[in-house]
N, CA, C and O atoms as a GROMACS GRO file, in nm:
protein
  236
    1UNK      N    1   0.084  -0.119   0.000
    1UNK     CA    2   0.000   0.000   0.000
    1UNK      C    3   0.088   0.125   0.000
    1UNK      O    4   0.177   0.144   0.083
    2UNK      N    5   0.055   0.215  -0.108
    2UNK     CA    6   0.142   0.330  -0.105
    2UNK      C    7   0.080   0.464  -0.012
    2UNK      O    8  -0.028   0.519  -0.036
    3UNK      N    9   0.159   0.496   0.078
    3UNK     CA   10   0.180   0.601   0.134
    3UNK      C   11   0.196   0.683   0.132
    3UNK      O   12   0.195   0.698   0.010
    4UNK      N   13   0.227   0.824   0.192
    4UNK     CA   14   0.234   0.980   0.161
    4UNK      C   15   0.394   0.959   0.240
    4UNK      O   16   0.471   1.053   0.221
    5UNK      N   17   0.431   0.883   0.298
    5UNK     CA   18   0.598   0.860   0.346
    5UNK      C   19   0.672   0.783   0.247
    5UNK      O   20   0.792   0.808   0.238
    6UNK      N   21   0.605   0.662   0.145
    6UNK     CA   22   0.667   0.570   0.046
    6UNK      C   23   0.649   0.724  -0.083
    6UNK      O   24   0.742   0.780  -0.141
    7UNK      N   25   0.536   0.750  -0.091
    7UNK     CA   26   0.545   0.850  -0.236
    7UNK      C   27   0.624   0.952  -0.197
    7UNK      O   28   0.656   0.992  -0.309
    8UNK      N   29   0.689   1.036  -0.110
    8UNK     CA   30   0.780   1.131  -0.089
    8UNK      C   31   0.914   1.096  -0.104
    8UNK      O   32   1.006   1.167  -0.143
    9UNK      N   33   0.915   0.948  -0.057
    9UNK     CA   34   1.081   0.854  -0.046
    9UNK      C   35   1.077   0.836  -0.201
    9UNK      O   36   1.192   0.852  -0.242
   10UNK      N   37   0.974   0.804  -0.325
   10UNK     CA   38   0.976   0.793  -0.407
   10UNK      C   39   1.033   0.887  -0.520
   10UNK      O   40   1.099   0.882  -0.624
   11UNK      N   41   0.955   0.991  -0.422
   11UNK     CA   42   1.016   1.166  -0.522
   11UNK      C   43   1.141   1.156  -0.508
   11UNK      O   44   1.224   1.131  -0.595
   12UNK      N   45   1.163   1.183  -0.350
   12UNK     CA   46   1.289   1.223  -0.389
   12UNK      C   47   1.378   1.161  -0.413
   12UNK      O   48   1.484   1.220  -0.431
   13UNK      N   49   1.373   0.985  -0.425
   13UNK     CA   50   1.489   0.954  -0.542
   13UNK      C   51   1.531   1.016  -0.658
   13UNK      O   52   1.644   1.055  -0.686
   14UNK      N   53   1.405   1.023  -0.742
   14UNK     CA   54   1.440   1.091  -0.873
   14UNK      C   55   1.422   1.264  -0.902
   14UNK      O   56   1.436   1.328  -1.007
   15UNK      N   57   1.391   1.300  -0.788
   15UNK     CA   58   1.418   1.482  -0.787
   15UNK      C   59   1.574   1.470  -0.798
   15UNK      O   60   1.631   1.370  -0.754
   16UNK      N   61   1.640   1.573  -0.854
   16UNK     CA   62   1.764   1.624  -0.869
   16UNK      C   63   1.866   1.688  -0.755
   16UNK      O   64   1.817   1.789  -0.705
   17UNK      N   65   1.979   1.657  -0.709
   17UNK     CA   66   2.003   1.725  -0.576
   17UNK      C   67   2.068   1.825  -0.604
   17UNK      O   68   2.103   1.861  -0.716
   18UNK      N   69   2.089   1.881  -0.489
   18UNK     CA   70   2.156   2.051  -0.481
   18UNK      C   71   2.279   2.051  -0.573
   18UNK      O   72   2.291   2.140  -0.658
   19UNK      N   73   2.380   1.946  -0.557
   19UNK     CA   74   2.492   1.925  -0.674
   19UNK      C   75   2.486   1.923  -0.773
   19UNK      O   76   2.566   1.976  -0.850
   20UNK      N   77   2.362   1.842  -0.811
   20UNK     CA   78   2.315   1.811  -0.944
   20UNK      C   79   2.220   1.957  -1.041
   20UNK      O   80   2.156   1.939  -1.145
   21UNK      N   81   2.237   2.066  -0.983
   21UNK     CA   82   2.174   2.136  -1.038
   21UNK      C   83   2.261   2.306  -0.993
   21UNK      O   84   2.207   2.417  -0.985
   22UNK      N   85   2.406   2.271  -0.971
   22UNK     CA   86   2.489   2.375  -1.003
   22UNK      C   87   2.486   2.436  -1.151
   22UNK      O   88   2.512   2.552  -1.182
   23UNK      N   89   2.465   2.375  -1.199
   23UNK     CA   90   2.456   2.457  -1.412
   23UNK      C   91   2.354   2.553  -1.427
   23UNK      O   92   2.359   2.647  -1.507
   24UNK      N   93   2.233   2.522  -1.327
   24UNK     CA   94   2.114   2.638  -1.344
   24UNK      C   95   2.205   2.784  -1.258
   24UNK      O   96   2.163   2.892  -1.300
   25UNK      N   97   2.268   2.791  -1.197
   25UNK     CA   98   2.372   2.889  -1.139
   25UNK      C   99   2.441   3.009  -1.286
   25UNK      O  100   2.452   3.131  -1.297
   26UNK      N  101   2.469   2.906  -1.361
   26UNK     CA  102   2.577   2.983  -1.485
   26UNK      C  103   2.491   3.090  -1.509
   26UNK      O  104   2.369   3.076  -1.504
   27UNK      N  105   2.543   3.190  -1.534
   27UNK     CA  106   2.497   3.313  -1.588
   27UNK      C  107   2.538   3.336  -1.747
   27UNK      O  108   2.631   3.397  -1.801
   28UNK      N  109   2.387   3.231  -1.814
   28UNK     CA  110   2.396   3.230  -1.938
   28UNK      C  111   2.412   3.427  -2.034
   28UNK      O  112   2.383   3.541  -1.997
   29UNK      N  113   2.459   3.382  -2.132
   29UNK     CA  114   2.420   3.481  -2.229
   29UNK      C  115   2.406   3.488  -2.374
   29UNK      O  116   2.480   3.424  -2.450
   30UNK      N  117   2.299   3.577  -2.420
   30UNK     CA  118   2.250   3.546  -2.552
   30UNK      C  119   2.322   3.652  -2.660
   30UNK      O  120   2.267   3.661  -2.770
   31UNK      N  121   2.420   3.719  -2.638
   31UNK     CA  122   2.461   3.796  -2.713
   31UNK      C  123   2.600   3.751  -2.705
   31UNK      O  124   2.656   3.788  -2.601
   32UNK      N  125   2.680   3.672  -2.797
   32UNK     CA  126   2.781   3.595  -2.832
   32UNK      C  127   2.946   3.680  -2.850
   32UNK      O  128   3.052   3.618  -2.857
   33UNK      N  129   2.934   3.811  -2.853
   33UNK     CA  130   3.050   3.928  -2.894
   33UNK      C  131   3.059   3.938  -2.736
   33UNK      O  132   3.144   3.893  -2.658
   34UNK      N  133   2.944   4.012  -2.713
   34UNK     CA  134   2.924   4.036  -2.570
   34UNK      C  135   3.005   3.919  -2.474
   34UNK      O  136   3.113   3.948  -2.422
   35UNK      N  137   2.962   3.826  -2.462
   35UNK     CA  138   3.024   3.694  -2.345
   35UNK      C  139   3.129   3.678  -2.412
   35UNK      O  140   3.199   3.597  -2.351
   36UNK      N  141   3.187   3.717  -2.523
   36UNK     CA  142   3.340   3.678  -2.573
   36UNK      C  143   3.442   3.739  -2.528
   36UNK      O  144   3.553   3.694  -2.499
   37UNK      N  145   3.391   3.867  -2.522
   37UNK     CA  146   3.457   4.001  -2.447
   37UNK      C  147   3.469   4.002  -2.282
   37UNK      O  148   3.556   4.031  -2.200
   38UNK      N  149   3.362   3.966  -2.280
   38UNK     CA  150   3.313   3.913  -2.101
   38UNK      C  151   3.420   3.812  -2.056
   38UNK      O  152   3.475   3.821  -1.947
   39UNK      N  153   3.453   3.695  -2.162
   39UNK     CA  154   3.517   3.578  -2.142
   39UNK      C  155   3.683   3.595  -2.108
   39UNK      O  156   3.759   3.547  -2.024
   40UNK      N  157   3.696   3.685  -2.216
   40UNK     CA  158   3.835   3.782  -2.217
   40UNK      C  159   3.887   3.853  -2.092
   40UNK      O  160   4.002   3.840  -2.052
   41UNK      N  161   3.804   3.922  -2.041
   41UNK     CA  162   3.775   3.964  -1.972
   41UNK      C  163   3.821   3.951  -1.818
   41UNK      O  164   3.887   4.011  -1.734
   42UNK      N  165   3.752   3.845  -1.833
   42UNK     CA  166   3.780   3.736  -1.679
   42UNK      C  167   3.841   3.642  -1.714
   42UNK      O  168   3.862   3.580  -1.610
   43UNK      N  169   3.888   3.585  -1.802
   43UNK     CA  170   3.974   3.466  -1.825
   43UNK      C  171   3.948   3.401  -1.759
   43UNK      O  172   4.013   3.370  -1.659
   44UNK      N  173   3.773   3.329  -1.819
   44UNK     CA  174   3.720   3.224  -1.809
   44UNK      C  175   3.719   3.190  -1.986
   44UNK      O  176   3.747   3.264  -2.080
   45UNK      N  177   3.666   3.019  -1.982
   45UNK     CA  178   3.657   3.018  -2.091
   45UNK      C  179   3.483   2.990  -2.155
   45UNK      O  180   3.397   2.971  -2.069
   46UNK      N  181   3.446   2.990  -2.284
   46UNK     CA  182   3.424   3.060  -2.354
   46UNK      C  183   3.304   2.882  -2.384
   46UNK      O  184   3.356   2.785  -2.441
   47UNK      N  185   3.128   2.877  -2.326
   47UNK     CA  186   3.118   2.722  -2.402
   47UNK      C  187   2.993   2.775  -2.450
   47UNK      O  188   2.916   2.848  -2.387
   48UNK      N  189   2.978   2.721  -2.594
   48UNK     CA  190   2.894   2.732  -2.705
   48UNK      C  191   2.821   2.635  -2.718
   48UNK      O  192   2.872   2.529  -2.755
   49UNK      N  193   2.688   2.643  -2.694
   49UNK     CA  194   2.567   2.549  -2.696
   49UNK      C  195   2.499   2.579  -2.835
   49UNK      O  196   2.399   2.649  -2.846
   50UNK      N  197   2.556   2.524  -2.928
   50UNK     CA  198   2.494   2.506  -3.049
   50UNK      C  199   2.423   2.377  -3.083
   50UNK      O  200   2.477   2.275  -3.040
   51UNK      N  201   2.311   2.363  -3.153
   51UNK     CA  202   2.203   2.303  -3.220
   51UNK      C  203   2.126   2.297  -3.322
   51UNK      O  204   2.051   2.393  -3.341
   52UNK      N  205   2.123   2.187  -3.413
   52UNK     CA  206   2.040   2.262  -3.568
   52UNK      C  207   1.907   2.187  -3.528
   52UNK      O  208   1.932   2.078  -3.475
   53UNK      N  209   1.805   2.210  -3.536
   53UNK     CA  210   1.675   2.206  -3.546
   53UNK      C  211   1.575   2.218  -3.429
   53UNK      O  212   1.609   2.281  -3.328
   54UNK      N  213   1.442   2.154  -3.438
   54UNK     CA  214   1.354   2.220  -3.311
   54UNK      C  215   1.433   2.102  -3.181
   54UNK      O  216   1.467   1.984  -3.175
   55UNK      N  217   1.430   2.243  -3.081
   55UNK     CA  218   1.514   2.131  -2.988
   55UNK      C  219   1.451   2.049  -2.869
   55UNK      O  220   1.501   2.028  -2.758
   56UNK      N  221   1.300   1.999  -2.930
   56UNK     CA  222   1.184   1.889  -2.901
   56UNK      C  223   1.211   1.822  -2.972
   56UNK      O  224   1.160   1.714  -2.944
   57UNK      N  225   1.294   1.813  -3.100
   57UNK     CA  226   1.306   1.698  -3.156
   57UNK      C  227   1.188   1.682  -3.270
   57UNK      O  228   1.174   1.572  -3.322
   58UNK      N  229   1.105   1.793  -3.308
   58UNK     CA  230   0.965   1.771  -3.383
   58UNK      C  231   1.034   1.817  -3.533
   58UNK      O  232   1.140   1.874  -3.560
   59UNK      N  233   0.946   1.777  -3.598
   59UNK     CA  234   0.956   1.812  -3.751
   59UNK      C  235   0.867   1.914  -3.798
   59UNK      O  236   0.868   1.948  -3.917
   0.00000   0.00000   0.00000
């Protein structure tokens, strides 16, 4: 018999933990000159999330 203590133990197996969701932190940006200069800048480096088509995967 499922429970409100078994369905919570259930969540949070597959919820994501605090480690696992350091990347939502990055302080994306959409203007590519801009974060290059930025990158320069701070001498960090420089990662490009490129993709060709709908990125659901639909036609």
């Amino acid at each position: 018999m499922m429970t409100l203590d078994t369905l919570d133990q259930k969540i949070k197996v597959v919820l994501p933990t605090p480690e696992e969701e350091l990347w939502l932190q990055i302080p994306w940006r959409t203007n590519i000159m801009a974060a290059r200069l930025e990158a320069q800048r701070t001498g960090k480096p420089l990662y490009l999330w490129v993709m060709n088509g709908n990125p659901l995967g639909c036609v």
